[in-house]
C-alpha positions in Angstrom: -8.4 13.4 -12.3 -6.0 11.0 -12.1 -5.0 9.4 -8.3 -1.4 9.8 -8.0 0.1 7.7 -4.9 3.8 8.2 -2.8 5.8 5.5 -5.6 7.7 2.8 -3.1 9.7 1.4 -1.4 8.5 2.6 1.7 10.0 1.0 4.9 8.6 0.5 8.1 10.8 2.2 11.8 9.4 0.6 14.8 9.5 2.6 17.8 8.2 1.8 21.9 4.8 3.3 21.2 4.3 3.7 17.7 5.8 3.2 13.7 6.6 5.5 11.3 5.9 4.5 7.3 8.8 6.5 5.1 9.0 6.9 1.6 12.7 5.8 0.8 12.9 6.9 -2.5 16.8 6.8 -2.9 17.5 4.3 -0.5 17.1 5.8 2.2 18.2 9.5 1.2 15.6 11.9 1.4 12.7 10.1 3.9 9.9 11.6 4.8 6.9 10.3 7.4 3.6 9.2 5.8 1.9 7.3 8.5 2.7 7.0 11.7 0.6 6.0 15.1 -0.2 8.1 18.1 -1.3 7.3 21.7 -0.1 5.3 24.5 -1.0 2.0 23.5 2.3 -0.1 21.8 1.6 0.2 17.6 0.4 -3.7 15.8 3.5 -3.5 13.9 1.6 -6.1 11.3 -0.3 -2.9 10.2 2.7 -1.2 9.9 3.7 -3.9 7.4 0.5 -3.8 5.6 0.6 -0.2 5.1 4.6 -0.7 3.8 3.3 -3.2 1.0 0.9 -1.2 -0.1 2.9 -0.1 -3.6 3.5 -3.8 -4.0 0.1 -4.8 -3.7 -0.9 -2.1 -5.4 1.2 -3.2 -8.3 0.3 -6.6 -8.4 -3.6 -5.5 -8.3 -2.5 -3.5 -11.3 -1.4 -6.5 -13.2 -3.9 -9.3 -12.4 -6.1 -6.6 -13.5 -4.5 -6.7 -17.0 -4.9 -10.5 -17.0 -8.7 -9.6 -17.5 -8.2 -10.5 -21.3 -7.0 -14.0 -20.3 -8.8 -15.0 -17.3 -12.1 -13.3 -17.8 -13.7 -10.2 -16.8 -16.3 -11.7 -14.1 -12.7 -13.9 -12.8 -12.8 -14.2 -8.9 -9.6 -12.7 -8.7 -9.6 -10.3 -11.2 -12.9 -8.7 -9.6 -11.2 -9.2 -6.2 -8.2 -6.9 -7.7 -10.4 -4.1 -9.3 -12.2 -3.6 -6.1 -8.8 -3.7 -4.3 -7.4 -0.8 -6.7 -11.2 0.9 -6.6 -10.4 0.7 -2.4 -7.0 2.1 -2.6 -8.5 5.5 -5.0 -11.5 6.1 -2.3 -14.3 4.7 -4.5 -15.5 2.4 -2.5 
């Protein structure tokens, strides 16, 4: 079964107590919520950030990945990527 993730961008709405990740597919038509915080305590809005990059860094996992050929399969970085992407499916 392949993972299928919500494609970027995504932005990040900052808000008194908490954030709120959107999918912003056609710039900006058509958002929907895919995170957001809950509670009384004020939201980090650094995680909110993270959680916004995630497509990027997805993407650029992806490709360092393909670099495998070049770099080596036992590469720091390349094994640093594939258990990055492994994270980001749940198998790890």
């Amino acid at each position: 079964m392949a993972t299928q993730f919500t494609a970027g961008p995504w932005e990040v709405s900052l808000e008194a107590v908490r954030f709120v990740i959107q999918h912003t597919p056609d710039h900006g038509m058509g958002k929907r919520a895919l995170a957001y915080t809950a509670g009384s305590e004020p939201a980090n809005p650094f995680n909110a950030y993270l959680i916004a990059a995630a497509p990027d860094l997805h993407y650029v996992a992806t490709l360092v990945t393909e670099l495998a050929d070049i770099l080596g399969d036992n590469n720091a970085v390349v094994q640093l990527a594939l258990k990055a992407l492994r994270k980001a499916r749940g198998e790890s």
